[in-house]
C-alpha positions in Angstrom: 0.0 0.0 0.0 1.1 3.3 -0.6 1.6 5.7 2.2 -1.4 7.8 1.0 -3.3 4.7 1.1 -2.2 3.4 4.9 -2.2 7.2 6.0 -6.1 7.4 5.2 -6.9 3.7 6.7 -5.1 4.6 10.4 -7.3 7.8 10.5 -10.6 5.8 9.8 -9.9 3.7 12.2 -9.1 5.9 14.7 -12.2 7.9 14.0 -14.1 4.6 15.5 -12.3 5.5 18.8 -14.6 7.6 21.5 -12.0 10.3 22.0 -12.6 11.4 17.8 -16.3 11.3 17.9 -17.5 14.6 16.2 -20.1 14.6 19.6 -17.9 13.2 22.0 -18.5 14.5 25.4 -16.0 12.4 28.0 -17.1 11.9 31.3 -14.3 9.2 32.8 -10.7 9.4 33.8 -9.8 7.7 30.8 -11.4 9.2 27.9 -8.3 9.6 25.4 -7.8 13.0 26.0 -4.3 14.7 24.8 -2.7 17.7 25.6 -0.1 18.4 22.5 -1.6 18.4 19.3 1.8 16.9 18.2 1.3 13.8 19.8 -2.2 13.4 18.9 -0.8 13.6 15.2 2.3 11.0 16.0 -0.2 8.6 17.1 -2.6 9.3 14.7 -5.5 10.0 16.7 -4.7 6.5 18.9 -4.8 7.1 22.5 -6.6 4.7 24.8 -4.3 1.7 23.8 -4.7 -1.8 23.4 -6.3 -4.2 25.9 -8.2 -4.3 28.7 -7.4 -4.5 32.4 -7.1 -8.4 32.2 -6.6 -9.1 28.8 -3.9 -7.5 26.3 -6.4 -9.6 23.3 -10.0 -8.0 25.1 -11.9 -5.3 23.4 -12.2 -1.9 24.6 -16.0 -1.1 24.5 -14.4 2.7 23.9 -11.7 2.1 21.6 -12.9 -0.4 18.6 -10.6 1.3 15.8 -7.6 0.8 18.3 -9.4 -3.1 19.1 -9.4 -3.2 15.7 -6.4 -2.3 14.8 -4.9 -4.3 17.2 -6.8 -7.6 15.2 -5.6 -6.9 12.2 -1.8 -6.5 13.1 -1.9 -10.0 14.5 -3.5 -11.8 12.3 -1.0 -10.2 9.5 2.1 -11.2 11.9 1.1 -14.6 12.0 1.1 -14.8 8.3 3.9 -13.0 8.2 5.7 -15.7 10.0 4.0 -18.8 8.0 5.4 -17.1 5.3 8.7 -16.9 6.7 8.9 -20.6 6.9 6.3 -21.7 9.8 2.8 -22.7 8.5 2.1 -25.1 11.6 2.7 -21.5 14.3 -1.3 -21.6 15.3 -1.7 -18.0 16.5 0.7 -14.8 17.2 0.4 -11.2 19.4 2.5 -8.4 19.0 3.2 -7.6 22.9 4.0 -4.5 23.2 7.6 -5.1 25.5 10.9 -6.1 23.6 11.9 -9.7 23.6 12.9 -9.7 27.1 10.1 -8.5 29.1 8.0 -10.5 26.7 10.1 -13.7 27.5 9.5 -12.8 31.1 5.5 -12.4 30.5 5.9 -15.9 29.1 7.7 -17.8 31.7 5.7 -16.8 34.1 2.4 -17.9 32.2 4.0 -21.2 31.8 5.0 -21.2 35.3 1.3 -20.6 36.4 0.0 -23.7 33.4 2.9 -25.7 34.3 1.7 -26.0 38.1 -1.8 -26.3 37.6 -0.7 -29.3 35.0 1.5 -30.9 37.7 -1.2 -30.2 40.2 -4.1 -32.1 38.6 -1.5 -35.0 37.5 -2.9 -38.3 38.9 -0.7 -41.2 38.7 -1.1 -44.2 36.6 -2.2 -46.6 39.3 -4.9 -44.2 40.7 -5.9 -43.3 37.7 -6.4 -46.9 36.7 -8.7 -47.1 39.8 -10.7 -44.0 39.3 -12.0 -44.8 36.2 -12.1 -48.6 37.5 -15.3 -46.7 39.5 -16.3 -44.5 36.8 -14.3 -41.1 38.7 -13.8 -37.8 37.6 -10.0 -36.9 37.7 -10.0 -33.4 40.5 -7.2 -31.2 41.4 -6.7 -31.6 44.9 -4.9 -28.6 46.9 -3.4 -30.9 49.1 0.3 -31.1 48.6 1.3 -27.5 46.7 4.8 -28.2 47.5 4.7 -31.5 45.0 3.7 -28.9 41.6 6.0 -26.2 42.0 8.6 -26.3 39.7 10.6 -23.6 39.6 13.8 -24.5 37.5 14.2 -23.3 33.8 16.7 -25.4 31.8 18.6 -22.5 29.6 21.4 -23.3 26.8 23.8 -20.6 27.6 24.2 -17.7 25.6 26.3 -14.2 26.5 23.1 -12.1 26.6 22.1 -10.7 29.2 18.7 -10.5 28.4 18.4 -13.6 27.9 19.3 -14.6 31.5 17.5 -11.7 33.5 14.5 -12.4 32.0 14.6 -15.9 34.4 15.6 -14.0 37.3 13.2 -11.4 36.8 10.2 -14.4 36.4 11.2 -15.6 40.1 12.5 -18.7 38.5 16.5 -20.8 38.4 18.3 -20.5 35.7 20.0 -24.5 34.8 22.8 -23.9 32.8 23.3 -26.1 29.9 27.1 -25.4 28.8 27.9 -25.4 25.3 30.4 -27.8 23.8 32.2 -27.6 20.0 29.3 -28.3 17.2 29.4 -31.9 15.2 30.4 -31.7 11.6 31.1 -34.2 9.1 32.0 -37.7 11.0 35.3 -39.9 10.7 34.8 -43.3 9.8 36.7 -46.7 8.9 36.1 -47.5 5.2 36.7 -50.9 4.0 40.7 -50.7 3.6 41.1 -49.8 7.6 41.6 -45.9 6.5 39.6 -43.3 8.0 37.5 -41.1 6.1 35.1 -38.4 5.9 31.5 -39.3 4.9 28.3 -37.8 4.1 25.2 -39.6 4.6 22.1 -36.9 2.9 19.8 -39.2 5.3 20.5 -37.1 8.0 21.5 -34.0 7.1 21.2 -31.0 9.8 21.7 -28.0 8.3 23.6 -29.2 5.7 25.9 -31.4 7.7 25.3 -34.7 7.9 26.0 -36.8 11.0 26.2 -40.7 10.2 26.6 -43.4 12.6 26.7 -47.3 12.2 29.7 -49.8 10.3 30.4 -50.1 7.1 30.4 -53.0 4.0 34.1 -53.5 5.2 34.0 -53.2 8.8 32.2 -52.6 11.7 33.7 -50.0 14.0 31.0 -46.7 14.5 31.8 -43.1 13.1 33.3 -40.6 15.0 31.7 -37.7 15.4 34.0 -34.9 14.3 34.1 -31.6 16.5 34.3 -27.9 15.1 37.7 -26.2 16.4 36.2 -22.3 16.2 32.0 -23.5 16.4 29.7 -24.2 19.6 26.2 -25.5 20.4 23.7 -27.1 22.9 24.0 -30.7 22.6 21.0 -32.6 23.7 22.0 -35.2 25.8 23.1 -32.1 28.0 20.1 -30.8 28.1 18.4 -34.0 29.3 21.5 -34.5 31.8 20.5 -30.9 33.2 16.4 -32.2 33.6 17.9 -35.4 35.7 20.7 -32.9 37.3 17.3 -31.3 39.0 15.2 -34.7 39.9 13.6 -34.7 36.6 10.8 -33.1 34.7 8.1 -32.5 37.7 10.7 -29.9 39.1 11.5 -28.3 35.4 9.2 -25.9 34.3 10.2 -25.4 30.8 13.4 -25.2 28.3 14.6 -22.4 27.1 16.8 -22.2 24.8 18.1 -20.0 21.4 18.0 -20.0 17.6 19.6 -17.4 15.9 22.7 -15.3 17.8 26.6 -14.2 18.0 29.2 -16.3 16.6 30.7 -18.7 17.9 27.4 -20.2 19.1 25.6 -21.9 16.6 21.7 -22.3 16.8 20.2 -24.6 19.2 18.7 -28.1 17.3 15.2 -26.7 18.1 14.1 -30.1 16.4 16.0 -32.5 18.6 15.4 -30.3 22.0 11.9 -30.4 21.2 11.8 -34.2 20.5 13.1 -34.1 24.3 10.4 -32.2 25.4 7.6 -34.2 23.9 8.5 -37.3 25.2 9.1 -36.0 28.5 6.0 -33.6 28.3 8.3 -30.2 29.5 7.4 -27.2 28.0 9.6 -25.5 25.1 10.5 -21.9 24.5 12.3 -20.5 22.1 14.1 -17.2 22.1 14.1 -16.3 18.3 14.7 -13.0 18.9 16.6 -12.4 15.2 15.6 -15.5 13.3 12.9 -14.3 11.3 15.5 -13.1 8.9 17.2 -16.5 8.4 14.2 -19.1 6.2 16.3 -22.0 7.7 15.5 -21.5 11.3 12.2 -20.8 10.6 11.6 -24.0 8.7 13.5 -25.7 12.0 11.0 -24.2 14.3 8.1 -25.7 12.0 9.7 -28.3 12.1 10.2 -28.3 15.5 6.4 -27.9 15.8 5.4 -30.5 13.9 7.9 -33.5 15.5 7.8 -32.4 18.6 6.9 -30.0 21.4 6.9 -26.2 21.0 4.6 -23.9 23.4 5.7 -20.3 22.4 8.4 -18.6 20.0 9.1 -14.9 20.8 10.3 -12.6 17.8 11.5 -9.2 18.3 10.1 -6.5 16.0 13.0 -4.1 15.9 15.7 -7.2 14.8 13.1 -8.5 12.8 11.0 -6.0 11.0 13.3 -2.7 11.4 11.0 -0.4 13.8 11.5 0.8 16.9 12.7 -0.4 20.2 9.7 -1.3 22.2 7.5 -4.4 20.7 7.6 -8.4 20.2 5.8 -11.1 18.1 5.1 -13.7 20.7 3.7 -16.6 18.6 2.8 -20.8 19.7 -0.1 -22.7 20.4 -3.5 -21.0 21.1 -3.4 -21.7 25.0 0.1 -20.3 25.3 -0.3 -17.1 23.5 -3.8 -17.1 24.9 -2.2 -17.1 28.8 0.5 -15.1 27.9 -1.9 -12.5 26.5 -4.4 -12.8 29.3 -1.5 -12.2 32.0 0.3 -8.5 31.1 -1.5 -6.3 33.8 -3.5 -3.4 32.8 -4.0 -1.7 29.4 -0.7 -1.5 26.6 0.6 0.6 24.3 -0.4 0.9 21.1 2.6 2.4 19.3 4.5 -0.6 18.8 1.4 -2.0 16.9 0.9 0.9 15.1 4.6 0.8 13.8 4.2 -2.8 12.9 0.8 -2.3 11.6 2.3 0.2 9.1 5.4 -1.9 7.8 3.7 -4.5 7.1 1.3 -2.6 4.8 4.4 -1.5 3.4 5.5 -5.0 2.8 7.5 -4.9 4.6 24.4 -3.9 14.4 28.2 -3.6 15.0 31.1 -5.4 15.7 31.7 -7.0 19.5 35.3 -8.0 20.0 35.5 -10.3 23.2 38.8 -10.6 25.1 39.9 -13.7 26.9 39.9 -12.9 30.4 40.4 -15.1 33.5 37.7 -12.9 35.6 34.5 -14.4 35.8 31.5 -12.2 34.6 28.9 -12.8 37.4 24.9 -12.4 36.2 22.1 -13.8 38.1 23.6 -15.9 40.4 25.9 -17.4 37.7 29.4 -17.4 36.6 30.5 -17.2 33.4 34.2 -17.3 32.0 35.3 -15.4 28.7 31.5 -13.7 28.9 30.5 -13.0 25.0 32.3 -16.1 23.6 29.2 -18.4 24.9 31.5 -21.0 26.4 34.5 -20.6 29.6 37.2 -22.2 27.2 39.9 -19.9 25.7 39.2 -20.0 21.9 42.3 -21.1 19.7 42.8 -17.9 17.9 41.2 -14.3 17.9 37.8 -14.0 16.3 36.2 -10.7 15.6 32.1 -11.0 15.1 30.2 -8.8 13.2 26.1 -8.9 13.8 24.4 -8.1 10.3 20.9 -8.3 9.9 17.6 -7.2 7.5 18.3 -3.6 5.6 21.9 -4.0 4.9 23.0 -3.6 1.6 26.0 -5.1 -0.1 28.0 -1.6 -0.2 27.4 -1.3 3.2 29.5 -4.7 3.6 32.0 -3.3 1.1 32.8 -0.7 2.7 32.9 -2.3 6.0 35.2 -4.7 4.9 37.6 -1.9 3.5 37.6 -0.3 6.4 38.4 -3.0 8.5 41.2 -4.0 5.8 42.7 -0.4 7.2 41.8 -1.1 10.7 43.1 -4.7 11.9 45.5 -5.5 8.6 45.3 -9.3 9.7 46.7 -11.6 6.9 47.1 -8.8 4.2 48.4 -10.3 1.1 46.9 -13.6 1.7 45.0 -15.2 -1.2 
């Protein structure tokens, strides 16, 4: 749409709010009144926000353009993200906090599903007796000691955000440590000499990782380990659910997809596999992965195979707005909860912003210095903090975040400037 076009479909929807009534005579504390005539024009008109006291998705009886408005900008960022590779996500919200104050709104509406599931759990031998005498499974409120988990298992990752927003939740942070990523495997082939294989049978992002004997021999691959690469492996992550007594004292895993080198993407697929089978909820912090088709198509994945409650995007990484909004996107009761916890009414600005670039159709480098102090955060220690791991990598690496808008003169002239900058290797081929 042009901005013409978008310009005149904000105003008639705002004109559906009380506050712009021709005959509007207000009469309440809240009645959408604003002082500068600047900001009325900055937010078009908007000014009684989105939600309702208990419900960021309720109508306001006095603001159906902004309700409205507030429809429309969700349903087009859930199809933005089917597009983007997820057609199994079932519904998405724009909340109206960054990624992690959203994650925070999430963990603690899986906290409060995550009890009440544990809660009403009956075992298998009383439920085999209740419906022996035709029962009705209750929720007793006997022992509330046995259903509160209160440990999240998180795959490390030097952001702070991504840490705080389990302290700020009220919840323990499980580390899972990071080891060097798996690429293509060693194996014995038929005249006793070791090899590198690729089996496309199991390919994970375009590395394959094979396992069993061969016509000649019998002796199992071995898994070959990046030297600069890391990730979550997970058997680590089901080590860290036993580490705690197992899953009735987890309340969910967290975990990342798309961040800083060296850490690679967490294997959404496989940690979700885990989750299913041990019936744990599953977050995922995909703060920048709407950019990349291959996570995306992971997630769906993900979705699909295993076990995946919610998936928080942030709309300034993802769709180039401002600071101040998030797609939180999952199943229908998980955005539903989230949704229905946030307290009071939200802002509307971030939705407005999102609203409009999607009509429209629609970071720097961080050099990280080996350091024997330990970066303390939360409770936890972390060596070499930025690297995503306490080892000492084997040579310097310098990481450079790029993302949606950037053009390929902007990484031109990047890289001549850094050719002037840190002359490392000049001359090489």
């Amino acid at each position: 749409m042009s901005d013409v076009a978008i310009n005149l479909l904000l105003h008639q929807l705002a004109l559906m709010d009380a506050n712009n009534f021709s005959a509007h005579v207000g009469a309440g504390e809240r009645e959408g009144r604003i002082a500068a005539a600047l900001v009325e024009r900055r937010h078009y008109g908007f000014a009684h926000g989105i939600g309702r006291s208990g419900d960021l998705c309720s109508d306001q009886p006095k603001a159906a353009g902004s309700s409205l408005l507030y429809k429309l900008t969700n349903n087009m960022m859930l199809d933005l993200l089917r597009l983007a590779g997820t057609p199994s996500l079932e519904s998405a919200v724009v909340i109206p906090m960054a990624t992690g104050m959203t994650l925070t709104l999430v963990l603690r509406s899986v906290a409060q599903q995550r009890r009440e599931e544990l809660r009403c759990t009956v075992p298998p031998m009383a439920a085999a007796e209740g419906q022996a005498q035709g029962g009705v499974r209750t929720c007793s409120d006997g022992d509330a000691s046995a259903a509160q988990p209160r440990y999240v298992i998180w795959t490390r990752i030097d952001q702070k955000t991504a840490l705080k927003c389990v302290e700020l939740s009220g919840l323990e942070p499980v580390v899972v440590p990071l080891r060097h990523a798996r690429v293509l495997p060693l194996r014995n082939g038929g005249d006793g000499n070791k090899s590198i294989q690729r089996d496309r049978s199991n390919n994970v992002d375009g590395i394959s990782i094979h396992r069993g004997s061969t016509d000649g021999g019998t002796s199992e691959a071995e898994s070959v380990l990046h030297t600069y690469f890391l990730q979550a492996h997970v058997d680590d992550v089901s080590a860290a659910i036993e580490r705690v007594g197992g899953r009735k004292n987890v309340l969910c895993v967290l975990s990342t997809t798309s961040c800083f080198a060296p850490r690679l993407p967490d294997d959404v697929v496989a940690i979700s596999k885990l989750c299913k089978t041990l019936d744990i909820p599953y977050v995922v912090n995909n703060a920048y992965g709407v950019q990349s088709r291959q996570i995306m198509q992971r997630i769906d994945a993900a979705i699909r195979i295993g076990r995946v409650d919610a998936v928080v995007q942030s709309g300034d990484k993802n769709f180039l707005v401002p600071v101040g909004g998030s797609v939180l996107s999952g199943t229908k009761k998980a955005v539903a909860c989230a949704a229905a916890l946030y307290a009071g009414r939200a802002s509307a600005s971030p939705i407005i912003d999102l609203f409009i670039t999607a009509l429209c159709a629609v970071t720097g480098p961080r050099v990280v210095v080996p350091s024997a102090k330990a970066t303390q955060l939360c409770g936890q220690s972390f060596l070499n903090y930025g690297m995503h791991t306490d080892d000492t990598p084997p040579c310097p690496l310098l990481v450079m975040a790029c993302g949606i808008g950037m053009s390929p003169a902007d990484l031109t002239g990047i890289m001549e400037r850094l050719e002037v900058a840190w002359p490392v290797g000049a001359g090489a081929s």
